[in-house]
N, C-alpha and C positions, 0 to 999 in steps of 0.2 A: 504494500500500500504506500503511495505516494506520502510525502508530508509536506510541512516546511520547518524540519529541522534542518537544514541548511541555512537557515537564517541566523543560527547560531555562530554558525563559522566565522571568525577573525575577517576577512575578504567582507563577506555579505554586513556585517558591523559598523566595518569603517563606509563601508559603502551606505547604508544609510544614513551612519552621521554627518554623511557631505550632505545628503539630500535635504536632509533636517536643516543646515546650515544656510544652505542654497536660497532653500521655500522661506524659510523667515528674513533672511534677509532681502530675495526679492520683494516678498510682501513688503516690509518695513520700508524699500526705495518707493513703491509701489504708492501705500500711507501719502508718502512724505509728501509726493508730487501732488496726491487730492486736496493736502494739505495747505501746499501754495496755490493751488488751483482756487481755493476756497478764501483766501488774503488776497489774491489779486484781486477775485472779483467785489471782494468788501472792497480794496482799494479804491476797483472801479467808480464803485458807487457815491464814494465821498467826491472822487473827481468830476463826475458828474454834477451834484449837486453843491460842489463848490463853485465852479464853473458858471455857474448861471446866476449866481449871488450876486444881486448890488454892490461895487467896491463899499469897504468899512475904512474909517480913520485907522491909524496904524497904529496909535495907541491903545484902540477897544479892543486891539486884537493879540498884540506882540508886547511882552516886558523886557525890563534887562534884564539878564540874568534866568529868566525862565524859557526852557526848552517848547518847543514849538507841537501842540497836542497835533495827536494823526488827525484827529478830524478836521484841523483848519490845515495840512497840507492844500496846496492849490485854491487856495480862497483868496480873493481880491483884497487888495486893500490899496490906500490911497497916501502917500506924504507929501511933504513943502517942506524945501529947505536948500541947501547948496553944495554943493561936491566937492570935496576934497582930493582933489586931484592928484594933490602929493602923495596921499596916502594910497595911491589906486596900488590894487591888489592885484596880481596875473596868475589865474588858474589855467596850469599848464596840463599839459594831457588829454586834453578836449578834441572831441571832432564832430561833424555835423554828419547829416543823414545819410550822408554816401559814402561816409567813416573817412574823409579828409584830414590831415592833424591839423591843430588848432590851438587856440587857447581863450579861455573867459574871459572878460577885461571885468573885474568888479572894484566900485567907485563907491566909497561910504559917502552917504548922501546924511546931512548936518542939521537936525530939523531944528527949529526957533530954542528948544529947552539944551542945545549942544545934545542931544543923544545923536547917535550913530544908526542908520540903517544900510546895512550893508546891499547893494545893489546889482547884480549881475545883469549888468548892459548888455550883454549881449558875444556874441563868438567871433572872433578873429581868425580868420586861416594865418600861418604861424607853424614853425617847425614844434615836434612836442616838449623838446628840452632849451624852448627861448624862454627866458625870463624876462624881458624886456623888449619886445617887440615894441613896433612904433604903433602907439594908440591913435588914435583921433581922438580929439578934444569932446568932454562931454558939452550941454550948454553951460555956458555960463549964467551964474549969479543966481536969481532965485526957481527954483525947476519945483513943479509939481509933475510927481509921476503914478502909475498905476502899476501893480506888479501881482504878481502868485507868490502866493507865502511857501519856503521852501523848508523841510526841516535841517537844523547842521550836519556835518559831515560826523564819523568819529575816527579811529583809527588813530596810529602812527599819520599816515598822509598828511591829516589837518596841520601838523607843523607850516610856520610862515615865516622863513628865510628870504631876509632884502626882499621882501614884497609878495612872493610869490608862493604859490603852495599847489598842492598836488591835489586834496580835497577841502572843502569850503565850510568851517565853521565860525560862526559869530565868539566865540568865546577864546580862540587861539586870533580872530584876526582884531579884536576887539583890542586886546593884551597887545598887538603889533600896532595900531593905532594911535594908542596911550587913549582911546574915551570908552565912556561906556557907551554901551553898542546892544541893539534891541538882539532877543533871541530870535535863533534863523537867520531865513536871508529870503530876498526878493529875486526873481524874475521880472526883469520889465516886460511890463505887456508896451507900454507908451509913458510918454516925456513929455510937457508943455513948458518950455517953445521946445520943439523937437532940435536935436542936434545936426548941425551942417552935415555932417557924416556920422550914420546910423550904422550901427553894427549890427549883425545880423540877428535876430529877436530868438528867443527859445521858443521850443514847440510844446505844445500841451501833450502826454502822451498817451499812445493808442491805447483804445480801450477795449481789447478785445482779450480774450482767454489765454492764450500764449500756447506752447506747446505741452502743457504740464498734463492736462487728459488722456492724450495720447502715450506720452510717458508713463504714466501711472500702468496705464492699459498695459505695456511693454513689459512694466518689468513684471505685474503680474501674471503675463502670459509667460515669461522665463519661468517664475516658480513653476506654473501647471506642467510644463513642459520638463522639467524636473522631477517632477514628482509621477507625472506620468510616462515618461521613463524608465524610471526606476521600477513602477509596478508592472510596465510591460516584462522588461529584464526578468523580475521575478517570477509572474508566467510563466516565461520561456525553462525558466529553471526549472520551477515546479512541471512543467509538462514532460519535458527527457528526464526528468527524474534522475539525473545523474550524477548528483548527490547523496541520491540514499540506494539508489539501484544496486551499488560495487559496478564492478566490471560487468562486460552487455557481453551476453553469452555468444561462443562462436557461433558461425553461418555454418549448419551442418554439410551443405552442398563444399563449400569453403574448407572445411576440414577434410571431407576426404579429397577431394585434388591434391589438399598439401601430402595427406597420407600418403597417397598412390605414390607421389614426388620421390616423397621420403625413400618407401620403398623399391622403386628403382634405384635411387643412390645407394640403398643400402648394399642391392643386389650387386651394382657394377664396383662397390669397395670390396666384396667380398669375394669376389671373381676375381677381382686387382690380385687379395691376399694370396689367395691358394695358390695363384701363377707364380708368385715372387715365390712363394716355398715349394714348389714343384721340386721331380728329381734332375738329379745336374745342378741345383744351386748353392751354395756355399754361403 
């Protein structure tokens, strides 16, 4: 009778504990990916309805010192005040939609009480390791702008070396400024009086699902595929039984050919013998 004590076996053992390994860890990439599938589209939904929102004063919205809530990512807001142009910041490493290298040009803009709102005017083409590319002048003197509230950067990156930094936080560029500086950071949407030379504006981004469902889908079709696999394999095993069978009995037609074989050799060794001791041999 068949079984499956073969399952017992060292081989068959380790060979499940890959598959055991396999299946949870596909699943768990599997998890992960419904997981950001499901933050995107909350994402989504803030940028949507932030999006459509009457711009807000920029102090109803932003403090010093206080980090920027997810839900007012992408929300309008509105200041007056003047540009510090000395202090203009160059976030390098930037490229636009067609992955060109580039760089940010951001300008703390001065409102009436000396607070700081840090302003990303906008992208420059620009090689990725210039620190100093040649800007164009924002406007001058007093500018009212409109912008998307952005939240800071964190990391190592956020360092601000002679101006310039790799990701964009209000509380590293604030400390390079010497003022206090509202939390986050703006996107310009627009500028009054607009400057003689516009840089190029940020784009709102797409709001659509990404590749994350499809991914999920992937890796949990890996597990199945592992796991059914394996149960095929073991099938196969359990079916030849050759594991618990022992050795698979000879082919009786198979055994006597080898017989008959045999005994012909036997005959023509023993014909050989008698000849070699015949009389007359020594």
């Amino acid at each position: 009778m068949r079984s499956f004590g073969f399952l017992l076996s060292r081989r068959w053992a380790l060979f499940a504990l890959v598959v055991v390994v396999v299946a949870t860890a596909t699943w768990w990439l599997g998890q992960w990916q419904f997981d950001r599938l499901e933050d995107r589209r909350a994402g989504n939904d803030v940028v949507r309805t932030n999006e459509t929102r009457d711009p807000e004063p920029v102090a109803d919205v932003l403090a010093v010192g206080r980090r920027v809530a997810a839900d007012d990512e992408w929300r309008l807001v509105t200041a007056t005040g003047s540009y510090d142009t000395a202090n203009t910041i160059v976030w390098r490493y930037r490229t636009d939609g067609d992955g060109a290298p580039g760089v940010d040009v951001v300008v703390p803009l001065i409102t009436a009480d000396g607070t700081a709102l840090l302003v990303d005017r906008g992208w420059l083409a620009a090689p990725n390791n210039d620190a100093h590319p040649e800007i164009p002048a924002p406007p001058a003197g007093e500018v009212t702008i409109t912008g998307y509230i952005r939240q800071d950067g964190t990391g190592d990156s956020i360092r601000v070396t002679d101006h310039s930094t790799r990701a964009l936080s209000s509380v590293t560029a604030g400390e390079a400024i010497g003022r206090p500086t509202y939390g986050g950071w703006v996107h310009l949407r627009s500028e009054t009086p607009p400057a003689a030379e516009p840089l190029r504006a940020a784009e709102l981004p797409e709001l659509d699902n990404g590749p994350h469902f499809f991914y999920g889908l992937q890796w949990w079709f890996f597990g199945v595929l592992a796991v059914g696999g394996f149960l095929y394999l073991l099938w196969e095993e359990w079916r030849s039984g050759r594991a618990t069978r022992g050795p698979r009995p000879t082919d009786p037609v198979k055994a006597e050919r080898q017989a008959r074989k045999q005994a012909v050799r036997d005959a023509y060794r023993a014909a050989y013998e008698k000849e070699r001791s015949g009389p007359g041999r020594s």
